[in-house]
C-alpha positions as CSV (number, residue, x, y, z in Angstrom):
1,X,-4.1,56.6,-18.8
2,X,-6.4,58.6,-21.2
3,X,-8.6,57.3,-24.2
4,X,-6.0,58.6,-26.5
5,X,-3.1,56.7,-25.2
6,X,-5.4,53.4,-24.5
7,X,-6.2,53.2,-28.2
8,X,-2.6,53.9,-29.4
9,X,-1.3,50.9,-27.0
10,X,-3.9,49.0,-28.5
11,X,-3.3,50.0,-31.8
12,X,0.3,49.4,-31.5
13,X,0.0,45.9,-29.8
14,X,-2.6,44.8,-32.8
15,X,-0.3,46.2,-35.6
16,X,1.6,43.7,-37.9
17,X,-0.8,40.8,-35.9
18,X,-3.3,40.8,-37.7
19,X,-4.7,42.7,-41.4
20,X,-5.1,45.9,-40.7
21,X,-8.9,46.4,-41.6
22,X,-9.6,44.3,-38.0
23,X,-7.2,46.6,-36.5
24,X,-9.0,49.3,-37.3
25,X,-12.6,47.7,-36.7
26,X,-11.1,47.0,-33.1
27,X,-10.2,50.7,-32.7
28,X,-13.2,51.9,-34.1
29,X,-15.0,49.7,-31.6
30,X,-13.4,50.3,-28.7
31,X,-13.1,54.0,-29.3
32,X,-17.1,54.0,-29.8
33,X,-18.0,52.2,-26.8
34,X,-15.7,54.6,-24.5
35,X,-17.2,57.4,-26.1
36,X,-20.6,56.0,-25.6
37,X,-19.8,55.3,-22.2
38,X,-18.5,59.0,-21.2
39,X,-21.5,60.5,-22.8
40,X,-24.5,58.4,-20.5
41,X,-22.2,60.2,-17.6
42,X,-19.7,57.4,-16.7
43,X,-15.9,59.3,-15.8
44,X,-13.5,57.7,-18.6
45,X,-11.2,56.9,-16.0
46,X,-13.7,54.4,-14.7
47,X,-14.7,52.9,-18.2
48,X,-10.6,52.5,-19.5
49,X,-10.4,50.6,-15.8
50,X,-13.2,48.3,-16.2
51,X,-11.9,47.5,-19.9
52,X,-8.6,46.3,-18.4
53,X,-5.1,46.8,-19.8
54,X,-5.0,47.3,-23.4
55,X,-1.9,45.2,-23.8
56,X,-4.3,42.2,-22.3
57,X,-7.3,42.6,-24.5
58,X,-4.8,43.1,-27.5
59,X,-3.1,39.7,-26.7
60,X,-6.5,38.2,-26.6
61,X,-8.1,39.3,-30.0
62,X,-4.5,38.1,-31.2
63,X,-5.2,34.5,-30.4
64,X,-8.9,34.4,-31.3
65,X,-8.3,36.3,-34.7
66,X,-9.9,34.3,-37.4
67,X,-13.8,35.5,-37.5
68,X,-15.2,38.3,-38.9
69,X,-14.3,41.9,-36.6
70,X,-17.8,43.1,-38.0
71,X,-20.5,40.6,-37.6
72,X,-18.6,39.9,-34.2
73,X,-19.3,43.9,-33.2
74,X,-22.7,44.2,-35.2
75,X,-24.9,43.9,-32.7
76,X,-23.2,46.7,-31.3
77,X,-23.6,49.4,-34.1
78,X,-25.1,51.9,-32.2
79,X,-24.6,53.1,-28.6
80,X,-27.1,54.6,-25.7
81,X,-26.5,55.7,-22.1
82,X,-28.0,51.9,-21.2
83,X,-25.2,49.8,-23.2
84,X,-24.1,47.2,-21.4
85,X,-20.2,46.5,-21.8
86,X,-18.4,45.0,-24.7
87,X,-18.4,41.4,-24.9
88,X,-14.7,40.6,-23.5
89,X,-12.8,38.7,-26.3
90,X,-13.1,34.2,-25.9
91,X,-11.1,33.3,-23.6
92,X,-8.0,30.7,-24.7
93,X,-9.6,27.9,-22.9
94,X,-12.5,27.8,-24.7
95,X,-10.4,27.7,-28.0
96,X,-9.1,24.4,-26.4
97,X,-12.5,22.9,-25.9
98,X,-13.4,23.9,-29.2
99,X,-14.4,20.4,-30.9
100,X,-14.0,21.6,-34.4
101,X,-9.7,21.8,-33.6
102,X,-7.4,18.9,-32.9
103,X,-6.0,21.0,-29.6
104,X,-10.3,20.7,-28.5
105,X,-10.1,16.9,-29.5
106,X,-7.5,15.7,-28.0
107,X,-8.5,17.6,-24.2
108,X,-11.2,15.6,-24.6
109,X,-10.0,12.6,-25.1
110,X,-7.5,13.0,-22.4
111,X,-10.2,14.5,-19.7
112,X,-12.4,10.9,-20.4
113,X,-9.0,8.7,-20.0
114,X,-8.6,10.0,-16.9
115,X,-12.4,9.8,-15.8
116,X,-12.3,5.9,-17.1
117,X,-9.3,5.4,-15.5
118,X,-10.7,6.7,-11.9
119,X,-13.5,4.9,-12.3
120,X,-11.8,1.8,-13.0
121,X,-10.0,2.6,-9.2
122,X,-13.1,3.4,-7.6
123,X,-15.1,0.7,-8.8
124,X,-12.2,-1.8,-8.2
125,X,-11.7,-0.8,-4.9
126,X,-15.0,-1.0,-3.9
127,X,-15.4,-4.7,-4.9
128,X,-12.4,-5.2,-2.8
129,X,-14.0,-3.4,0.2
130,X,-17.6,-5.8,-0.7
131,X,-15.6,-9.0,-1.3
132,X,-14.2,-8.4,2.5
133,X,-17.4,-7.9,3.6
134,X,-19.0,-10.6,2.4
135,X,-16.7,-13.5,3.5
136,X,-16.2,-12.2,7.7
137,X,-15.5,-15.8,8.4
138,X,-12.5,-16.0,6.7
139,X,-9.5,-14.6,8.9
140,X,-12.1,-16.5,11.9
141,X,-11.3,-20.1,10.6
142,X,-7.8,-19.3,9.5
143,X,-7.2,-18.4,13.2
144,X,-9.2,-21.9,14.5
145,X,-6.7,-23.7,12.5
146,X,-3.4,-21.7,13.3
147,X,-4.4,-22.5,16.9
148,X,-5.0,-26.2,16.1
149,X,-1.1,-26.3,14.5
150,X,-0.3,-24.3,17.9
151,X,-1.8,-26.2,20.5
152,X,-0.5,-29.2,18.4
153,X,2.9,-28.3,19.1
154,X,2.3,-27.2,22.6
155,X,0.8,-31.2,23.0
156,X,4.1,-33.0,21.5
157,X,6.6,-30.4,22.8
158,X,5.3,-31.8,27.0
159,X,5.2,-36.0,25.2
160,X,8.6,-34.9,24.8
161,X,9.7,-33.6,27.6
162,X,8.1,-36.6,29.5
163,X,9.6,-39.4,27.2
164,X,12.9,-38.1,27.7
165,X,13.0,-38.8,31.3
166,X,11.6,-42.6,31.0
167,X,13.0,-44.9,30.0
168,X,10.7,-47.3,28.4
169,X,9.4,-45.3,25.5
170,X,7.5,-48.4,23.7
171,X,4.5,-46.8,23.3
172,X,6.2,-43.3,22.0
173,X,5.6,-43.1,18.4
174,X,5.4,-40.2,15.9
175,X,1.8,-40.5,14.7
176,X,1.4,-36.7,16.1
177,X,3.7,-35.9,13.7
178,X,0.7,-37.1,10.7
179,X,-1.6,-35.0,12.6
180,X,0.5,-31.8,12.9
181,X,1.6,-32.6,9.0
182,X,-2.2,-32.6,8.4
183,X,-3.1,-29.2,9.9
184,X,-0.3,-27.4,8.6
185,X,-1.7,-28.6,5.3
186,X,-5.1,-27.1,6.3
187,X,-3.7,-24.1,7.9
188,X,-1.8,-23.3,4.1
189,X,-4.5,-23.4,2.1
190,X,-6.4,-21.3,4.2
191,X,-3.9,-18.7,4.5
192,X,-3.3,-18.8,0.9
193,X,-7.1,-17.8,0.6
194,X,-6.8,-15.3,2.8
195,X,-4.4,-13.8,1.5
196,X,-5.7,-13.9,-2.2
197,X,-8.9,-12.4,-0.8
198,X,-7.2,-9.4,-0.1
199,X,-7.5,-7.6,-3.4
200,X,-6.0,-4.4,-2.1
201,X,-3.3,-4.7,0.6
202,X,-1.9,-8.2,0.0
203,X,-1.7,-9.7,4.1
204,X,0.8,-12.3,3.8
205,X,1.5,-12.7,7.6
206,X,-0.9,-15.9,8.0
207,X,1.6,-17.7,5.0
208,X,4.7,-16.6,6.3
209,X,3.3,-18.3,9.9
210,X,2.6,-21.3,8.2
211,X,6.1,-22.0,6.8
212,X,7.9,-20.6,10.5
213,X,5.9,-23.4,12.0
214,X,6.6,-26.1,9.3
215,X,10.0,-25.8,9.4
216,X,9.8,-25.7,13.4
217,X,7.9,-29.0,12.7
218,X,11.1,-30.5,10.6
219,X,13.2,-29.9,14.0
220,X,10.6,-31.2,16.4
221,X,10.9,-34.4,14.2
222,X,14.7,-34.4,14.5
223,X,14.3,-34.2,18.4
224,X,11.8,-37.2,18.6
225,X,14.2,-39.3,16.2
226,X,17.1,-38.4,19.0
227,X,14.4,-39.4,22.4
228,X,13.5,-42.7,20.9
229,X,17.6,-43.4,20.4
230,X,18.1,-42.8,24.1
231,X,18.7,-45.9,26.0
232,X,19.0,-44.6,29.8
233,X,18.2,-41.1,30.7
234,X,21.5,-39.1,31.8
235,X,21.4,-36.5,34.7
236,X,21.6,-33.8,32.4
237,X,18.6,-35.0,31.1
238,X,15.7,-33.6,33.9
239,X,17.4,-30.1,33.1
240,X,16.4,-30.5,29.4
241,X,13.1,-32.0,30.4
242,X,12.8,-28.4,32.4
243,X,13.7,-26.6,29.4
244,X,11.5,-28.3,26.9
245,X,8.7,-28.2,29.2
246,X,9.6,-24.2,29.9
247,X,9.2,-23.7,26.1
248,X,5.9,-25.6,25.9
249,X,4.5,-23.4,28.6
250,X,5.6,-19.6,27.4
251,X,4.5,-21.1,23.7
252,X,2.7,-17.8,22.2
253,X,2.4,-15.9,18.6
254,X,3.9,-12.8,19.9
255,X,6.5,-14.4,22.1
256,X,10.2,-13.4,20.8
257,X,11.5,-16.4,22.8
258,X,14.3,-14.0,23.8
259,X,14.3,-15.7,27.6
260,X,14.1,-18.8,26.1
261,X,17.6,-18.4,23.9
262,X,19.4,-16.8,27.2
263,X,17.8,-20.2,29.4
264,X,19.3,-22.5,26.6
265,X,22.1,-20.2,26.5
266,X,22.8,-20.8,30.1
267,X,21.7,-24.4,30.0
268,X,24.5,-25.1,27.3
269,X,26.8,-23.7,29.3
270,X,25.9,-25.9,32.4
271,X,26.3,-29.0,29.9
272,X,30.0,-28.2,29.6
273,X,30.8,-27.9,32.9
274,X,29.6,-31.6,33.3
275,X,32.0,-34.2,33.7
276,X,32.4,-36.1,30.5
277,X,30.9,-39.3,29.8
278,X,33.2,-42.5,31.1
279,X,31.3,-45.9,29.2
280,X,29.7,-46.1,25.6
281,X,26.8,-45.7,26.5
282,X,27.0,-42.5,28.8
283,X,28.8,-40.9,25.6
284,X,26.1,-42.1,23.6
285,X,23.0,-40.8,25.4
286,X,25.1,-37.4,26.2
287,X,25.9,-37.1,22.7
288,X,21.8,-37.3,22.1
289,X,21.1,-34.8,24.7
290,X,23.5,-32.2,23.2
291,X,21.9,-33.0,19.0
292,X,18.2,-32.4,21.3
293,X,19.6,-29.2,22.6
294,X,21.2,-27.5,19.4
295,X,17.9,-28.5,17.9
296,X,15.9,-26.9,20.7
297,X,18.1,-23.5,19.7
298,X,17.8,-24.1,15.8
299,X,13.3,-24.3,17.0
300,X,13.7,-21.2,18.7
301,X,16.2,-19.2,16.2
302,X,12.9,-19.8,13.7
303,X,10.9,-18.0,15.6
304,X,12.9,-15.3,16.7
305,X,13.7,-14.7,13.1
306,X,9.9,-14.9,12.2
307,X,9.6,-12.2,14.8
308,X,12.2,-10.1,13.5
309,X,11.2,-9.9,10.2
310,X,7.9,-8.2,11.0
């Protein structure tokens, strides 16, 4: 591409765009500076590359027309061998920052919403991150008192399997029961702190512990209301004694009780294969014995489900 056929492109892409007195101050311009150019020794090939395509600089002055084509060029009115290049027309983004326009405005506007709004994160997550910092102790006493509730269970799950074997169970009472009632009161609140304190990731897994034991506490209550009916203790009872005394043993947090179920499993099975009761009494105390062992399966089914879930 030659001068010649650089200024017609341009001349031809700024026609009918704009008034045609800036058309022809854009012509005259560019047509100047090239000549200025060739005659400080610069090949015209090299000048029409560094001005770009015509096209380009034609689609530029198109969306920046609005000013004055002279005072824009004025400074350039005359030409030496030491010119430095034409300014290159404002580019569209700068129109768009442009304060004085509604398009400038409203970038603005949006730019700061975003910066409040990341600020707003960043600042919110921080006083998370500080707020866990600042209270360490706080998953350390929910875990003394969701061992308290454990060992608690642990203690009355071996009364029971003792108790079931004597006979004389005067001095069995369910005061443990007010005890156990007492720390799963503690062992909520706490875990409903914790959890609150957790500003980002809500941890929920101390609550939903809390409840899996309370309601294994409703069926350890069933089973010691079933022991203190029992007026003799039936063969079959030692086996259950085993069992209950099994479970109090392999009591963990991460145990899935999955041995447990097939024991009981197996133990139920045993049960039917007994011969069946022959006075009132014998039906009586067998018919306790089997309510102790669906509940022992209802305690465990808790836990497995507890387990499941997570």
């Amino acid at each position: 591409m030659n001068r010649t056929e650089f200024l017609d492109i341009l001349r031809s892409q700024l026609s009918g765009q704009m008034q045609e007195g800036k058309v022809a101050a854009h012509i005259r311009y560019y047509e100047d500076y090239i000549q200025s150019q060739v005659r400080s020794g610069r090949p015209e090939k090299e000048v029409l590359e560094q001005l770009g395509d015509p096209r380009l600089i034609a689609k530029t002055l198109i969306d920046t027309d609005g000013g004055d084509v002279e005072e824009g060029y004025g400074e350039y009115s005359s030409y030496g061998s030491g010119m430095e290049p034409p300014p290159q027309p404002e580019k569209r983004w700068k129109k768009f920052l442009d304060l004085s326009t509604w398009q400038g405005k409203a970038v603005v506007i949006a730019g700061a919403a975003v910066i409040i709004i990341l600020l707003i994160l960043v600042i919110g997550a921080g006083i998370g991150t500080l707020w866990n910092l600042y209270m360490p102790d706080g998953r350390r006493q929910l875990l003394e008192y969701q061992k308290t509730v454990d060992d608690k269970i642990v203690y009355i799950l071996h009364r029971m399997a003792i108790y079931i074997e004597l006979e004389d169970k005067t001095d069995y009472t369910g005061s443990c029961f007010d005890e156990l009632d007492a720390m799963l009161v503690n062992l909520k609140k706490e875990a409903l702190r914790y959890m609150n304190n957790h500003l980002i990731t809500e941890d929920d897994y101390y609550y939903e512990y809390m409840q899996m034991r309370a309601r294994q506490c409703v069926i350890l209550k069933r089973i010691y209301a079933d022991i203190i009916r029992l007026t003799t203790t039936p063969e079959q009872g030692k086996a259950l004694a085993d069992f209950i005394r099994q479970t109090a043993d392999e009591f963990a947090e991460q145990n899935n009780v999955e041995t447990l179920l097939s024991e009981l499993e197996r133990l139920h099975h045993h049960y039917e294969q007994q011969q069946l009761p022959v006075t009132r009494q014998e039906f009586e105390n067998r018919s306790m014995l089997y309510h102790i062992l669906e509940d022992m399966k209802a305690f465990l089914d808790i836990k497995k489900d507890f387990i499941t879930a997570r």
